[in-house]
C-alpha positions, 0 to 999 in steps of 0.5 A: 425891858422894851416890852415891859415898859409898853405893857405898863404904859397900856397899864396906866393908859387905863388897858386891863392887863392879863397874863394867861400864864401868870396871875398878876395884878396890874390895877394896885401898886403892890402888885405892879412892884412884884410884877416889875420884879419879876420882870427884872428876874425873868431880865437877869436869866436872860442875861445868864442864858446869853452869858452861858450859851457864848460860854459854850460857842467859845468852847467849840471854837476853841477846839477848832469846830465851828458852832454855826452852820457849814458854809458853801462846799461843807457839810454840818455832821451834827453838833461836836464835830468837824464840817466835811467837804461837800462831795459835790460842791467842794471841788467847786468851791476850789476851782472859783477860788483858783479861777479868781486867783489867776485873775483873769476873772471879775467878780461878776464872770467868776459867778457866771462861769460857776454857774455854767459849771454847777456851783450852787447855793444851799437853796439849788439858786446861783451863788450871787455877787455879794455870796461870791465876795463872801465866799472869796473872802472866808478863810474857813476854806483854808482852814481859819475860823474867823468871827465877823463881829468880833474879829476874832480867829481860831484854827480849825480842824476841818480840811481845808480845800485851799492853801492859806498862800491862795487865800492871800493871792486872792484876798490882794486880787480883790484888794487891788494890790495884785496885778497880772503881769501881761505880756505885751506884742509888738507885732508890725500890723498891730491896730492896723488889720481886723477880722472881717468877722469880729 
């Protein structure tokens, strides 16, 4: 409707207007209302067309298959069937999941690590902050479908490569909620000595 409103604007601004695809008459007012109607249809099919291709993504995700494209550690099998491990990126996937979790990791050092140790995106370039925060906190790794804008969640029939327990110890770890316990020394020259090459 945006764009119908612009052509009928240039309309009565004087602009001839022609379609190479449709003969319509833009100069008299009977032809302006069949062109509006057309207009309208041509609104409502798109409406139905939306309407019926959501209908069909919530079919998949009520099976279980995710309708979009495979995240990092997957690979697509084609349409109607379930995401696979990636060979070679899952098992790395798993160890960025299990690094983070033992906290001993920033953000920031986890991608540095991942990258040292091969972790890559689609495209073959390191996995960057942001796509490490989003991987992290994806719960298609074990095994949940989850809906960005809707919120909505679905269990999934592709295997998982993390336990749901990890998923949460990481989920806190990024939250702030969880701390790793330190064990603190007493040593009787603790600050007083240092190493002459440190």
């Amino acid at each position: 409707f945006r764009d119908w409103a612009k052509i009928g604007e240039l309309a009565d601004s004087g602009v001839a207007i022609h379609f190479a695809t449709e003969s319509l008459d833009f100069q008299s007012r009977g032809g302006r209302l069949t062109a509006d109607i057309q207009a309208v249809i041509a609104s409502d099919y798109i409406r139905n067309l939306r309407e019926e291709a959501l209908k069909g993504i919530r079919g998949r995700l009520k099976q279980g298959l995710y309708p979009h494209m495979a995240p990092v550690g997957y690979l697509d099998q084609g349409g109607g069937k379930a995401k696979t491990p990636d060979p070679a990126c899952a098992p790395l996937v798993k160890e960025a999941f299990e690094l983070y979790g033992s906290g001993q990791y920033s953000i920031r050092s986890l991608c540095e690590e991942m990258a040292r140790r091969g972790l890559r995106t689609r495209r073959g370039g390191h996995i960057t902050r942001t796509g490490m925060e989003n991987m992290l906190g994806n719960p298609f790794y074990c095994g949940v479908i989850r809906i960005r804008k809707t919120g909505e969640t679905y269990q999934g029939v592709h295997e998982p490569l993390i336990t749901p327990g990890m998923f949460q110890r990481v989920q806190s770890i990024k939250s702030g909620r969880y701390h790793v316990k330190v064990h603190r020394h007493t040593y009787l020259f603790k600050g007083l000595f240092r190493c002459a090459h440190c």
